[in-house]
C-alpha positions in Angstrom: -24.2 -32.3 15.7 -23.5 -28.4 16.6 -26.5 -27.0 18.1 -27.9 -23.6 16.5 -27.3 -21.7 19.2 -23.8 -22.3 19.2 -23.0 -21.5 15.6 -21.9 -17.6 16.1 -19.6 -18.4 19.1 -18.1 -20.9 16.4 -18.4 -17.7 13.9 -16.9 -15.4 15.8 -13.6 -17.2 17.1 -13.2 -18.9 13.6 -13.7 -15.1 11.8 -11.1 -13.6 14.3 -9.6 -15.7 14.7 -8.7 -16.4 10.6 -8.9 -12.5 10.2 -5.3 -12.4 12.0 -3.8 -14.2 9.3 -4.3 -11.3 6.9 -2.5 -8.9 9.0 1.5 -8.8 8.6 2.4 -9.9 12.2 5.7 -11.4 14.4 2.6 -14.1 15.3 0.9 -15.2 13.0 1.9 -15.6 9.2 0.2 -14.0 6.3 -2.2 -16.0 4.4 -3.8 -14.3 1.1 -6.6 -17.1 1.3 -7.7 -15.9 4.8 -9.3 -12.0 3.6 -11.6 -14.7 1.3 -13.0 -16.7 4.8 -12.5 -14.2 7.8 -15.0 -11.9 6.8 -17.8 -14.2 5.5 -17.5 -15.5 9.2 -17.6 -11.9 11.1 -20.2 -10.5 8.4 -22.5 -14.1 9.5 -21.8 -13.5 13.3 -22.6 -9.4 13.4 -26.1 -10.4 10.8 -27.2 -13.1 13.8 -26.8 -11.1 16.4 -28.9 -8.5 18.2 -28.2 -5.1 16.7 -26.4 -4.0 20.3 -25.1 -7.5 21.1 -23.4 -8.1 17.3 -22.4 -4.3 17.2 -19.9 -4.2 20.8 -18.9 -8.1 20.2 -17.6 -7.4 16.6 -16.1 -3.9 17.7 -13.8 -5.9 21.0 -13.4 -9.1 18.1 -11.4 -6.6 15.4 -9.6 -4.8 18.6 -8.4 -8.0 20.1 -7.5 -9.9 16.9 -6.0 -6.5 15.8 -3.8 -6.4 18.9 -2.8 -9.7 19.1 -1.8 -10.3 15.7 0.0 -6.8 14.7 1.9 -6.9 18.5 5.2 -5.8 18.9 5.1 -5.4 15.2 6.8 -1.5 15.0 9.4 -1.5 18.2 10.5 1.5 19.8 14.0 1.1 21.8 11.8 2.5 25.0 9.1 -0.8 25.3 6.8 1.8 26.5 6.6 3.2 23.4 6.2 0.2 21.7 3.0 -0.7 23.6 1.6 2.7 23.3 2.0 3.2 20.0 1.3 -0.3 19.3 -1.9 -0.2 20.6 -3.0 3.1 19.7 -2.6 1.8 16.0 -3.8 -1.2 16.1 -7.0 -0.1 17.6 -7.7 2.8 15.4 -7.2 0.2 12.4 -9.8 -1.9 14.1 -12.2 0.7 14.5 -11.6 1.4 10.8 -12.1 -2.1 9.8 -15.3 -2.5 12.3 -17.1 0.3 10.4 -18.1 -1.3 7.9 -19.6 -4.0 9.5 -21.5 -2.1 12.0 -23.3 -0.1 9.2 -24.3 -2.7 7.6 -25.4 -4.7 10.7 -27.7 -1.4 10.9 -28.3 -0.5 7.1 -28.8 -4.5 6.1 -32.1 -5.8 7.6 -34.4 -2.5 6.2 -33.2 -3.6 2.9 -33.3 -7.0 3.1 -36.5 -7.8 1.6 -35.0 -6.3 -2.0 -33.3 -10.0 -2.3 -30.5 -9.7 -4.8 -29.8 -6.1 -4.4 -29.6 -6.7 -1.1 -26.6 -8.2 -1.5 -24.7 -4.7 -2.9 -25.3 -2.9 0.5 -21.9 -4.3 2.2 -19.5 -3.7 -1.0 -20.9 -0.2 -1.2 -20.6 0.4 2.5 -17.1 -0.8 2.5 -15.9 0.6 -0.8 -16.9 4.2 0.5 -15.3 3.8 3.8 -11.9 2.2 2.5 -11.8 5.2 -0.3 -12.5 7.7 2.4 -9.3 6.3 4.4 -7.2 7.0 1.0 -7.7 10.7 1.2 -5.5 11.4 4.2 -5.4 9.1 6.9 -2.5 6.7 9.0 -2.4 3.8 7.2 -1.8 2.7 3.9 -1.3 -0.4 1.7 1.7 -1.3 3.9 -0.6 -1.8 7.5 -2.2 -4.6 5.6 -5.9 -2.5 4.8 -6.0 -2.0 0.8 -3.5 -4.2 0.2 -5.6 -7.2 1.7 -7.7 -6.8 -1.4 -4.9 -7.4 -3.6 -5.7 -11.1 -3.4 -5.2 -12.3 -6.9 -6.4 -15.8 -7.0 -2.9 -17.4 -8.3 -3.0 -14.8 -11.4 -1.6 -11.6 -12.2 -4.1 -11.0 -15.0 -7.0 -10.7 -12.3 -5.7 -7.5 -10.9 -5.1 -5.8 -14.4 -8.6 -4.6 -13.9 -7.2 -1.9 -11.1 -6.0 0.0 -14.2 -9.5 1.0 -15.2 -11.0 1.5 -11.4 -8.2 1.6 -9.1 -8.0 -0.8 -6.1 -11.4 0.4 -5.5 -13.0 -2.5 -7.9 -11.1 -5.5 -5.9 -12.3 -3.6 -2.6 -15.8 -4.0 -3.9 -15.8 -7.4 -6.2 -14.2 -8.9 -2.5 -16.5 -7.6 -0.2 -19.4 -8.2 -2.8 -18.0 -11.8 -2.4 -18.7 -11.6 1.5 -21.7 -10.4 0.9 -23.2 -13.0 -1.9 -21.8 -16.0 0.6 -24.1 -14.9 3.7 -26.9 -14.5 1.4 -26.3 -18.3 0.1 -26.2 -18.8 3.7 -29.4 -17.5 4.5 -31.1 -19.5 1.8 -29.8 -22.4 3.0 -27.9 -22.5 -0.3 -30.9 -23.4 -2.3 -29.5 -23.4 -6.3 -33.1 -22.4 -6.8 -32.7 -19.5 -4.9 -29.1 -18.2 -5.5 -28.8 -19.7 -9.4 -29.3 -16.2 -10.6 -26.4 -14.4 -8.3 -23.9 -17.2 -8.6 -24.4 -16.7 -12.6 -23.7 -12.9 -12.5 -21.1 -12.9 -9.8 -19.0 -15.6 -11.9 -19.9 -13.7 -15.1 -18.2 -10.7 -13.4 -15.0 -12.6 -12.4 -14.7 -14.3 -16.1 -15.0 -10.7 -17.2 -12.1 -9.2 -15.0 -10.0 -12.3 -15.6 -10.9 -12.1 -19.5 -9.3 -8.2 -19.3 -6.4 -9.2 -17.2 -5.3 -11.6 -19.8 -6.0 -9.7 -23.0 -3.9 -6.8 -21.4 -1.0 -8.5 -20.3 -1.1 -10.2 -23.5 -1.0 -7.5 -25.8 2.7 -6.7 -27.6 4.3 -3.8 -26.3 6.9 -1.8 -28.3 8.3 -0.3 -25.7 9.4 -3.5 -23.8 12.2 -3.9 -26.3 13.5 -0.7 -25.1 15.0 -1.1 -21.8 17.1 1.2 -19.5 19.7 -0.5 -17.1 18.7 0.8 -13.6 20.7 0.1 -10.3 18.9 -0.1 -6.8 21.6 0.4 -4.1 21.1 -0.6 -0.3 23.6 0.5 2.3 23.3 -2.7 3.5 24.5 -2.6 7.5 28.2 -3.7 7.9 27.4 -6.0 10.9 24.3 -7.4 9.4 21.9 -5.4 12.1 19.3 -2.9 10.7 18.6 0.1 12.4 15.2 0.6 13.7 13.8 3.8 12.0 12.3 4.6 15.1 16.2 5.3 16.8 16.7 7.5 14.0 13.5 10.0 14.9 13.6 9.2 18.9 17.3 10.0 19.6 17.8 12.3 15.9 20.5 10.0 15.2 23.0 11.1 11.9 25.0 9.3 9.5 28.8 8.9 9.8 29.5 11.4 7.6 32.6 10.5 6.0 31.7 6.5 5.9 28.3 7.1 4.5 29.5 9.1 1.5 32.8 7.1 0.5 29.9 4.1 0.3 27.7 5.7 -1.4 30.4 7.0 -3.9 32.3 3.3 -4.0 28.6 1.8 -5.1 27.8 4.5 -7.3 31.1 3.3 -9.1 30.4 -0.3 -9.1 26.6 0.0 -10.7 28.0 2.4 -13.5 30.3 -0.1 -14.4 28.1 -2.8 -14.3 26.3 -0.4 -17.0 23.8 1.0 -15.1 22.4 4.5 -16.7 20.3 5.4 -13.5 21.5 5.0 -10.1 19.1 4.5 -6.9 19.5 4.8 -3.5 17.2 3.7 -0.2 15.3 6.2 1.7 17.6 7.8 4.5 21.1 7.3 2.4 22.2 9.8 4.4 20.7 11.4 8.0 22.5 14.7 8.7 22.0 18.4 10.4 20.5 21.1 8.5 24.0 23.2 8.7 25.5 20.4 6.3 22.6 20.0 3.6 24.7 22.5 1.4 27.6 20.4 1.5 26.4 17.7 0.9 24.3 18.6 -1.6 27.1 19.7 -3.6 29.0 16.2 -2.9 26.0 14.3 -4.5 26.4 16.7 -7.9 29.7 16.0 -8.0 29.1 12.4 -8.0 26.6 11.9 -10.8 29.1 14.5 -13.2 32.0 11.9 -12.0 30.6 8.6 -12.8 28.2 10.3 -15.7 25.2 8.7 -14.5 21.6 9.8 -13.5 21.0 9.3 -9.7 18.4 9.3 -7.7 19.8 9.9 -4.1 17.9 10.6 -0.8 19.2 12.6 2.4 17.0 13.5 5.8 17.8 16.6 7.9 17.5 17.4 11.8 17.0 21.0 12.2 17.3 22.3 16.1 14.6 25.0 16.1 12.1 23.2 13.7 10.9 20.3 11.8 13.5 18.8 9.1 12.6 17.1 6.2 12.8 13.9 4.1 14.4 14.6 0.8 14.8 12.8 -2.6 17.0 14.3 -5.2 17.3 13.9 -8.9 20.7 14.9 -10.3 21.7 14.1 -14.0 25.1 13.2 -15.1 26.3 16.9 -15.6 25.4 17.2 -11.9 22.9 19.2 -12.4 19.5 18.8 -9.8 16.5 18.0 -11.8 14.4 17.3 -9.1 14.3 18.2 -5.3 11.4 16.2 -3.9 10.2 16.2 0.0 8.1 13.3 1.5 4.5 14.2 1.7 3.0 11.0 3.8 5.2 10.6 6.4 4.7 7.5 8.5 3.9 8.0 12.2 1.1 9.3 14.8 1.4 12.9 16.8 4.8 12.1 19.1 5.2 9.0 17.2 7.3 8.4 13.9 8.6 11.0 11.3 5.8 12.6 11.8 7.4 14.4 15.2 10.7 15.3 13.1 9.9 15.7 9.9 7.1 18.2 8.0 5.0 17.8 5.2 6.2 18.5 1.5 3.9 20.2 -1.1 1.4 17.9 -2.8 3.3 17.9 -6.0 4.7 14.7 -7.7 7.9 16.1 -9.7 8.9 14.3 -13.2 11.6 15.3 -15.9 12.1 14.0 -19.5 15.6 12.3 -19.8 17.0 10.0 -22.5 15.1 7.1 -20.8 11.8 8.2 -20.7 10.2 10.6 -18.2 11.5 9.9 -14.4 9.4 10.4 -11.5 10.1 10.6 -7.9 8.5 10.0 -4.5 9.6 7.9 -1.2 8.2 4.7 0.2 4.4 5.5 2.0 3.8 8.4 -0.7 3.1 5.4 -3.1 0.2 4.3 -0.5 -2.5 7.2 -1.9 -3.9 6.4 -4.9 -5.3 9.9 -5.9 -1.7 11.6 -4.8 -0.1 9.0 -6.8 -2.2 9.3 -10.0 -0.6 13.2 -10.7 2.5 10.7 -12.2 0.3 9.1 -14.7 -1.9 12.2 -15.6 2.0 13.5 -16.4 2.9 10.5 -18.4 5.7 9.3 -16.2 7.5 6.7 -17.7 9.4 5.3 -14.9 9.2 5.7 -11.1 12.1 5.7 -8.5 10.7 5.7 -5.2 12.9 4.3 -2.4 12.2 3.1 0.5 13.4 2.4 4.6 11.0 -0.1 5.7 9.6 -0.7 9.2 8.4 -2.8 9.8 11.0 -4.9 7.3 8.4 -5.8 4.4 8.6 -9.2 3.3 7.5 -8.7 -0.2 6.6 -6.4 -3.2 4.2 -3.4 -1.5 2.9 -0.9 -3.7 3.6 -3.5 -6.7 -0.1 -2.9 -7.9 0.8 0.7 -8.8 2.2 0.0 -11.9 -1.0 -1.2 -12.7 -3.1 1.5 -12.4 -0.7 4.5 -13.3 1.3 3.1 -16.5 4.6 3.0 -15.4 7.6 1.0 -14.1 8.5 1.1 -10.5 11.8 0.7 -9.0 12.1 0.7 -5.1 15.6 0.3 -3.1 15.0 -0.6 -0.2 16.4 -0.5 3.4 15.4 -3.7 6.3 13.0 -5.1 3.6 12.4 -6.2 -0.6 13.8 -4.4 -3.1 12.4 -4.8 -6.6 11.7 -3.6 -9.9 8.8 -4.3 -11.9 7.6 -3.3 -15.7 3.7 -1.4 -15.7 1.9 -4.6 -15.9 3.1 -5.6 -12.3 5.5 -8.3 -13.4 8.5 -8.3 -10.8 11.8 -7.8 -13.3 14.4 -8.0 -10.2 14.3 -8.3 -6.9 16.6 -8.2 -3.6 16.2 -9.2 0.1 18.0 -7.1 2.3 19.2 -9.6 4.9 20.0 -11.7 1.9 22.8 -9.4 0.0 26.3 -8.6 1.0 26.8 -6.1 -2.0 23.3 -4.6 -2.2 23.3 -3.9 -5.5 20.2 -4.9 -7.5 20.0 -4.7 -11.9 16.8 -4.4 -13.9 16.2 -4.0 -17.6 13.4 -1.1 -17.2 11.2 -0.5 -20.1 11.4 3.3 -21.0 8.0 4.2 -22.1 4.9 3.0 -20.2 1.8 2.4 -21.4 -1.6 4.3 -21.2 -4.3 3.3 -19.1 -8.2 4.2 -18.0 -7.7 4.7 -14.4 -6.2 8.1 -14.3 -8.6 9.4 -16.7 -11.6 7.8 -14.7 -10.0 8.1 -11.4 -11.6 7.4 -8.3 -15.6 7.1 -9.9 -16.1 4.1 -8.3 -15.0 5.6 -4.3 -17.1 8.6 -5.3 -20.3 6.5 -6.5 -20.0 4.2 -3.2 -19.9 7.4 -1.4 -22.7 8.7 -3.0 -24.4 5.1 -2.4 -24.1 5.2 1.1 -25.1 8.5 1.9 -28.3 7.3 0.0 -28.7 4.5 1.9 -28.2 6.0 5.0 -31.2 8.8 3.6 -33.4 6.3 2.9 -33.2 4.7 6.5 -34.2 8.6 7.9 -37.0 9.1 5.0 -38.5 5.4 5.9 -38.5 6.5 9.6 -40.3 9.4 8.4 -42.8 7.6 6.7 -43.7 5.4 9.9 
């Protein structure tokens, strides 16, 4: 028999010790199950605790778990750089993670007396704190914080409901879920005493899962009208990728010469194959700013050649200033229909693209075309939901976003964004997964990287999308959590007040 006193040291290395599973990590593997148990555990330990004690204990259990489990995760060719930045990261996403449970730890007991609505104060705390993150901040679906949520429970229809509230409604139905276990927990699991909130919480997930299926369900015209896109990967001759990080830390360019004659040689093969749209991988090409003209020119001339739509990326070092991260549209008269710069870059300060590269305007770019309207962005710039839903508010149609992964991602990221914007995604992709996937997040094609020679990847891509809720309700339910908090927090200072 455990003795009481023990149970939160069992709490705490159990939580932590399970919440390193949900990170992608070298370490430890990624379990979706685990986002479901570690926090119940850290939300029990921080609630029996001392306010201080639970507070400091839960703040160094996220910073070590976070350490250990994302080490050596993004590598640097100097090591010291790879600790450095590695920790810097790591513990800032700690911090961010702790939040929530620290405010709770101090919002929780004045409200715990209100029973079952006492069980809303975590969901709210965390939804507002997540959705503040979205805004602008360093990490994104791809550092493992939204995209924990994305737990489906062995069904895509469950995750339909993100196109009426965004990821901002599994955010809050998980944490809600944290929340609704410790409160079982603290009536000893009494059906007398948690009938009522077991009833309502199941009603809820019958209700999402009940949307899920009815939408994914539902005929779709446009599905028998399909588009025959290519996603091409410059896949490494000697089977080595190259760290991103070399290419910012020592400005390292393309072989000129090489680098075109493969991009022209796949451009061939994909239009013969019948593909209409041609897509390449972030960083097809790395040059100086005093050959961006050329070049430029040399990717017109070969869309007009092969008589195909493509969607081609180029970075530039300049000497005196920042460069940038481009992705061009060019239809098949060679004509440039869209001239796109990376907005999120991926880095901190000294670190990442972020030390070579600058910001583009905040502007998603679209164009009609004979299959359907195209927009454009690179890899992280998918990572921001409110950034993201200027596409759908456009009526985009299909989405080319490639992509130069690092660390290499071992599945579909930014899949769910199909879901809430409307529109098919295709994502060549560099050291990582390739895919394409149709507006209701089912994966149409998909490529591995280290597991291609010719890196050439086909999808049949519905042309229209479909229209959905969440760009017309946007981010309501970040805002009200917001709002929520802030009136928690007020009530805390008026009750104070009162005393």
């Amino acid at each position: 028999m455990i003795s009481k006193k023990h149970l939160p040291t069992i709490y705490f290395f159990l939580g932590f010790g399970i919440f390193m599973f949900t990170r992608m990590s070298k370490l430890v593997p990624f379990i979706d199950i685990a986002i479901l148990i570690a926090p119940i555990l850290i939300l029990r330990f921080i609630r029996t605790q001392p306010a201080k004690r639970g507070i400091w204990l839960t703040l160094f259990g996220f910073i070590l778990s976070m350490n250990i489990a994302l080490w050596g995760l993004f590598e640097f060719d100097e090591s010291w750089m790879t600790i450095v930045f590695g920790l810097i990261r790591s513990t800032l996403l700690a911090i961010f993670w702790f939040l929530p449970f620290m405010l709770d730890r101090l919002i929780y007991p004045r409200f715990s007396n209100t029973k079952l609505w006492s069980t809303l104060i975590f969901p709210i705390i965390t939804t507002a704190i997540f959705f503040l993150s979205s805004l602008e901040g360093p990490f994104d679906d791809g550092s493992g914080t939204l995209s924990s949520f994305g737990f489906a429970y062995g069904s895509l229809a469950f995750i339909q409901v993100r196109s009426i509230f965004g990821i901002w409604i599994l955010v809050f139905i998980h944490s809600w879920l944290f929340s609704i276990v410790n409160y079982f927990w603290e009536n000893q699991f009494r059906w007398s005493k948690i009938k009522n909130l077991a009833l309502a919480y199941s009603a809820v997930l019958l209700l999402v899962f009940l949307y899920g299926w009815v939408k994914i369900s539902s005929p779709q015209k446009s599905i028998s009208q399909t588009v025959k896109i290519a996603a091409l990967v410059l896949v490494p001759e000697d089977g080595v990728a190259v760290p991103m990080s070399r290419i910012f830390e020592a400005k390292t360019t393309s072989p000129y010469e090489q680098s075109i004659s493969r991009i022209e040689n796949l451009t061939k093969k994909a239009v013969e194959a019948g593909a209409k749209i041609v897509s390449f991988q972030e960083f097809a090409m790395v040059i100086m700013h005093e050959d961006e003209s050329k070049l430029r020119e040399q990717y017109k001339r070969i869309a007009k050649e092969n008589n195909t739509y493509l969607s081609i990326t180029y970075a530039y070092f300049s000497k005196n200033e920042k460069g940038e991260n481009k992705h061009l549209f060019i239809n098949d008269k060679g004509e440039i229909l869209l001239d796109y710069t990376k907005r999120y870059l991926l880095g901190l300060g000294p670190f990442g693209e972020a030390s070579v590269f600058k910001k583009g305007p905040e502007i998603i770019q679209s164009v009609e075309t004979p299959y359907g309207k195209i927009g454009i962005s690179i890899c992280r710039d998918m990572s921001f939901p409110s950034f993201l839903r200027q596409a759908a508010k456009d009526h985009v149609d299909i989405m080319l976003s490639p992509s130069y992964d690092w660390p290499k991602s071992p599945a579909a990221w930014y899949l769910s964004s199909t879901i809430e914007n409307g529109f098919s995604f295709v994502r060549p992709t560099y050291n990582g997964y390739s895919y394409a996937a149709d507006y209701h997040g089912n994966e149409l094609a998909h490529m591995d990287s280290d597991q291609t020679e010719k890196g050439i990847m086909y999808a049949d891509i519905p042309v229209k999308g479909i229209k959905v809720m969440y760009p017309i309700i946007g981010d309501l339910l970040g805002w009200l959590s917001l709002i929520g908090l802030f009136i928690l927090t007020g009530l805390i200072f008026l009750k104070k007040k009162m005393k």
